[in-house]
N, C-alpha and C positions, 0 to 999 in steps of 0.2 A: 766201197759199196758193192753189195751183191747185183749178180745181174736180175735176179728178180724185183731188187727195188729200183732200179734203174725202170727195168719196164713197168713197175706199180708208177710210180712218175710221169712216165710218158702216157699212159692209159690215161691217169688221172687228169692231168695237163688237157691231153687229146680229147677228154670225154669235154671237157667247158669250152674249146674250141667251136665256131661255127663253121659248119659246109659251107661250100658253097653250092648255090642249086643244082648244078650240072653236077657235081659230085653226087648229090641226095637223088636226084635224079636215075646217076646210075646204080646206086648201091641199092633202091627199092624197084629197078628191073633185073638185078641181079635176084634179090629174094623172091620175087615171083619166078624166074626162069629156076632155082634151087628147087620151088617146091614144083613146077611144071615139070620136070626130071624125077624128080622122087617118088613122087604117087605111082606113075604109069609103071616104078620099077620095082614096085616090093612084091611081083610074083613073078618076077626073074629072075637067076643067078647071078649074085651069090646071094638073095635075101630068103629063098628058102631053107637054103643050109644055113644061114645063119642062125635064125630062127631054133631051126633041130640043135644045133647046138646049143643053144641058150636057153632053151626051151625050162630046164630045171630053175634059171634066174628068173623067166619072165615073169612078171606080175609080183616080183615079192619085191616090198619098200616104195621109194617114190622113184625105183629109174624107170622108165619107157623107152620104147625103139619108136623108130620113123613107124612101123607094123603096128602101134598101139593106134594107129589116128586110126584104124578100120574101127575101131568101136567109139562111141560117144566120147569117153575120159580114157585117162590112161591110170595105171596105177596109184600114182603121186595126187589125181583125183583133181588135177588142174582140165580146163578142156583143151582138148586138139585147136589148135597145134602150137599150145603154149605149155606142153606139160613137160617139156626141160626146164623149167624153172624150177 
C-alpha cells in the first residue's frame, strides 16, 4: 500500500469519527485565532512582496490568496473567506 492510501484511509476513517467537545472546542478557537493573525498581517512582510511577486498570477482561474478577502469575492467567485474551495 502506498503512503498516500494509507493516509486517504485514515482521513477517511477520521472524517466519520466524533470529537470530542473539548477537542472541537479547541480546533474552532484555533480557526478564529488563524484568521485573528492573518488579517492584521497582509500589509506586512513578507505579504507585500508576495503579492509583487504574484502579481502576473493573481486573479486569473479560481486560486486566491489570504489578500483577495480585501474585496467582496475572490476570483474562484466563492465569498470571503471560503474562496479556497
Amino acid at each position: 500500500m502506498h503512503a498516500t492510501e494509507t493516509f486517504a484511509r485514515y482521513a477517511t476513517e477520521f472524517r466519520q469519527a466524533r470529537l470530542d467537545d473539548e477537542v472541537l472546542h479547541h480546533a474552532k478557537r484555533a480557526v478564529i485565532d488563524w484568521h485573528a493573525a492573518l488579517f492584521p498581517g497582509l500589509d506586512v512582510a513578507p505579504m507585500p512582496q508576495l503579492r509583487a511577486l504574484l502579481a502576473d498570477d493573481l486573479g486569473r482561474g479560481r486560486s486566491c490568496t489570504a489578500a483577495s478577502a480585501l474585496r467582496p469575492t475572490c476570483p474562484s467567485g466563492w465569498p470571503m473567506p471560503t474562496c479556497a474551495r
